[in-house]
C-alpha positions as CSV (number, residue, x, y, z in Angstrom):
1,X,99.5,98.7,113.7
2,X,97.1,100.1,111.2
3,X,94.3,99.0,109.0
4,X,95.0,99.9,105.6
5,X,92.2,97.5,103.7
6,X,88.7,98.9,103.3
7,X,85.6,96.9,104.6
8,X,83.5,94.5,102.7
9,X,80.3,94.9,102.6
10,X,77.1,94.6,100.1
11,X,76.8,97.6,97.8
12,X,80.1,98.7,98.1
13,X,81.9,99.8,95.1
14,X,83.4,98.1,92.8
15,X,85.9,97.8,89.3
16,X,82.8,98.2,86.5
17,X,81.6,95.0,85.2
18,X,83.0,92.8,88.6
19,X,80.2,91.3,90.4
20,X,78.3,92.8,92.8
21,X,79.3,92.1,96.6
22,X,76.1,91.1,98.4
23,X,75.3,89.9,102.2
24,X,72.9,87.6,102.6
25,X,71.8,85.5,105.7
26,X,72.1,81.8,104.8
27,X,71.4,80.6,108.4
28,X,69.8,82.5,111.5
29,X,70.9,82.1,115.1
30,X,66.7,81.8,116.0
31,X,65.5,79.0,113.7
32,X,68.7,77.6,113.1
33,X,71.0,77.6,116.2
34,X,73.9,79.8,114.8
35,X,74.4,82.5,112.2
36,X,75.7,82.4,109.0
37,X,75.9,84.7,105.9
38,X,76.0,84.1,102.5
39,X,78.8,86.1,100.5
40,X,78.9,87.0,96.9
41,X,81.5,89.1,95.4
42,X,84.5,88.9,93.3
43,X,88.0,88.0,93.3
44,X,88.9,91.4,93.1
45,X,86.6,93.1,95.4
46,X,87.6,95.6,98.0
47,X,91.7,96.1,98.7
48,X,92.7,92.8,97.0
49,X,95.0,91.8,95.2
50,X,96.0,90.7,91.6
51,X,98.0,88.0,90.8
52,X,100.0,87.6,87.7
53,X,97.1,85.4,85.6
54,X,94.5,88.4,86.4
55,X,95.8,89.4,83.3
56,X,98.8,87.0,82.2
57,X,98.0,83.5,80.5
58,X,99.6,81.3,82.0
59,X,100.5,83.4,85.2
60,X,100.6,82.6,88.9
61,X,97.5,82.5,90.9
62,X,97.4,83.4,94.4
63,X,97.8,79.7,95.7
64,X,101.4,80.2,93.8
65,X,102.5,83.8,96.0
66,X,104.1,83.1,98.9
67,X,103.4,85.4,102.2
68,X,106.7,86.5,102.7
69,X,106.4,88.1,99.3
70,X,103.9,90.3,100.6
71,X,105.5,91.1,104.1
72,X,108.3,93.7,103.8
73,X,109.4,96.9,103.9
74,X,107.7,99.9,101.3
75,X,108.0,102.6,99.8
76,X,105.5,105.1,100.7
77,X,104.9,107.8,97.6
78,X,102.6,111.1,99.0
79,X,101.2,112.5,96.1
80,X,99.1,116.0,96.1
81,X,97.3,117.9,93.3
82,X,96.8,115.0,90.8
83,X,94.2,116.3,88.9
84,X,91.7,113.4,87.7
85,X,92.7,110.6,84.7
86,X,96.3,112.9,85.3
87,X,99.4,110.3,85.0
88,X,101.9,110.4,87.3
89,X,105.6,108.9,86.5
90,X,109.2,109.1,88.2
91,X,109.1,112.9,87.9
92,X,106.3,113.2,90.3
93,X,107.7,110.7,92.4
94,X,110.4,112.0,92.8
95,X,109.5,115.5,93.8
96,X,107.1,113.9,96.3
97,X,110.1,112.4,97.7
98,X,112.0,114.9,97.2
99,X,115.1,113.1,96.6
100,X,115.9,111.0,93.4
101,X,115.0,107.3,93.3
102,X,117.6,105.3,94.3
103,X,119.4,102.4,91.9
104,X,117.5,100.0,94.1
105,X,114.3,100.5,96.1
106,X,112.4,98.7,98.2
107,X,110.7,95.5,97.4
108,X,107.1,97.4,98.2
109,X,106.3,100.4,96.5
110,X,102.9,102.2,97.8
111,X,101.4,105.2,95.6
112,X,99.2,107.6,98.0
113,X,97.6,109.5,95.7
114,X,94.6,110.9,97.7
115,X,92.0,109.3,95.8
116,X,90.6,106.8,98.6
117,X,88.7,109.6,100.0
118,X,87.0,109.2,96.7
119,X,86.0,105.7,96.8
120,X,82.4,106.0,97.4
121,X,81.5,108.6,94.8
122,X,81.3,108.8,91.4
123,X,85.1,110.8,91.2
124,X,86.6,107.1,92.1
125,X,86.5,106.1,88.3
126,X,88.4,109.5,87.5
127,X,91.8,108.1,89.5
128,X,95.3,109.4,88.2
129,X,97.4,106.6,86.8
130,X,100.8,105.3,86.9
131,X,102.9,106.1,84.2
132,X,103.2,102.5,82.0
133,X,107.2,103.4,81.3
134,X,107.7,104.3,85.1
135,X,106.1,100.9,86.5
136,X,108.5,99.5,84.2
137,X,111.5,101.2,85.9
138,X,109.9,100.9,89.5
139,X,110.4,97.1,88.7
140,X,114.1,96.9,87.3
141,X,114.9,99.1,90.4
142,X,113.5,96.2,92.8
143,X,109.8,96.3,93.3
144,X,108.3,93.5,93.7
145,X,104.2,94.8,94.7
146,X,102.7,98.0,93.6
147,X,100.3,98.9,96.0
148,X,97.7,102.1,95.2
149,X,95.2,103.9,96.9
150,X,92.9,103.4,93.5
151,X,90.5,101.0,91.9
152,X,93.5,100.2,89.6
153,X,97.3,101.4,88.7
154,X,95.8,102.0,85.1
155,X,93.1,104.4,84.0
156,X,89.7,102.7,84.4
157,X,87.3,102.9,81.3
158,X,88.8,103.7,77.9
159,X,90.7,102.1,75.6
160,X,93.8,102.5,76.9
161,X,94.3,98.7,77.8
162,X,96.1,97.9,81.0
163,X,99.5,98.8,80.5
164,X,100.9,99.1,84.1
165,X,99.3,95.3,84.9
166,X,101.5,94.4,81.9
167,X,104.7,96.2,83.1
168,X,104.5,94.6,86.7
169,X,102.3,91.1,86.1
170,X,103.9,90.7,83.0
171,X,107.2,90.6,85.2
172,X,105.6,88.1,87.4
173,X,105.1,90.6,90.0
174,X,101.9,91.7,92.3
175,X,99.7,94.7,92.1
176,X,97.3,95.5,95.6
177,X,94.2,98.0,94.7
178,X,92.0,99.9,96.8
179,X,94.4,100.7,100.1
180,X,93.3,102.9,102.4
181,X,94.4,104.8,105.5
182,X,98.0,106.0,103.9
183,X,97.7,109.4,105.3
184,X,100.7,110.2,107.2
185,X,102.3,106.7,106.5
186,X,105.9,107.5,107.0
187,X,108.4,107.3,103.6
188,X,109.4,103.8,104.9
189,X,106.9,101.6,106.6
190,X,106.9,98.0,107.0
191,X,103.7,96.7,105.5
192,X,101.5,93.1,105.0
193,X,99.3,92.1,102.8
194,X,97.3,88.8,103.7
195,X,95.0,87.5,100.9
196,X,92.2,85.0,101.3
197,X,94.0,81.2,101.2
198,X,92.5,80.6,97.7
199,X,94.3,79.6,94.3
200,X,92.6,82.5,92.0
201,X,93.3,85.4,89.3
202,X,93.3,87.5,92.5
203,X,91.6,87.6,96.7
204,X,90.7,90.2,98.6
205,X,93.6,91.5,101.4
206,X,93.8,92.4,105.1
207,X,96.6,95.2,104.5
208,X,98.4,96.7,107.8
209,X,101.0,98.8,108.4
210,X,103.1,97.6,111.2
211,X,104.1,99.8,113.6
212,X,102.1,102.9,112.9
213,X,100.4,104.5,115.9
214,X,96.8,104.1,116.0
215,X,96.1,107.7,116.4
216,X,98.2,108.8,114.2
């Protein structure tokens, strides 16, 4: 099995203008018998994921996704050379595959992009994005979660809206940021994504890849 969700812990990076996670000792073993910390962070902090009202009125929270929605078999996309804010689509993906998409692919599509080595610098708000018009066909070919390597499927800052969360939330679908550990993931990988048991916009996600050797 391996760990494909990035720690949590205060300071750590996250989307501009989410909250800031913080750690914080509410209780101490010493003067009060037992330890206990005091978190504070957002919905969408770390690998998470985003549930359809994240950005759909009226969408499913996260108490409204069932687990074995986010259990399954996936698609693993290796992609090289992106340059950053580049967009990607079906042409990419399909050279990194190097086979056409078939008519039907499977319910989990992961997009390796190489960016997680960037996730504590400054680069990490440069990510590549998804292709709005290939999310769209991604999802009338069977996927049911897009899962990416980057603080969002979109381009982060801009104007440029969030047309990828509209493509596969709008279609009542699931989007998982911020996965780590894809290198040399095979093509097809059985995967799980376990959110926090909350009824939100989105929760934070233990991601694994089952398996996968360690050492690998």
């Amino acid at each position: 099995m391996r760990e494909l969700s990035r720690p949590v812990m205060g300071g750590m990076r996250v989307y501009p203008g989410d909250p800031d996670v913080r750690v914080e000792s509410a209780l101490e073993l010493a003067a009060d018998g037992v330890d206990v910390a005091l978190l504070h962070l957002g919905s969408h902090t770390g690998t998470h994921l985003d549930a359809p009202s994240h950005t759909v009125a009226g969408g499913r929270t996260t108490g409204r996704i069932a687990l074995d929605e986010l259990v399954g078999e996936a698609l693993v996309v290796h992609l090289t050379g992106l340059a950053p804010r580049a967009r990607y689509g079906l042409a990419e993906i399909e050279a990194a595959l190097g086979a056409p998409l078939a008519a039907r692919i499977e319910p989990i599509v992961i997009v390796d992009t190489g960016w997680a080595r960037h996730f504590d610098t400054d680069t990490a708000l440069d990510h590549p994005a998804l292709d709005a018009a290939a999310a769209a066909e991604l999802v009338r070919r069977g996927m049911h979660v897009l899962g990416v390597d980057t603080l969002s499927p979109d381009l982060t800052g801009g104007d440029g809206g969030f047309p990828v969360h509209d493509a596969v939330l709008g279609a009542d679908h699931l989007i998982v940021e911020n996965l780590s550990g894809l290198d040399g993931l095979p093509v097809r990988v059985r995967v799980g994504f376990f959110p926090l048991r909350v009824d939100l916009d989105g929760a934070p996600v233990r991601a694994v890849a089952f398996d996968v050797d360690l050492g690998e």
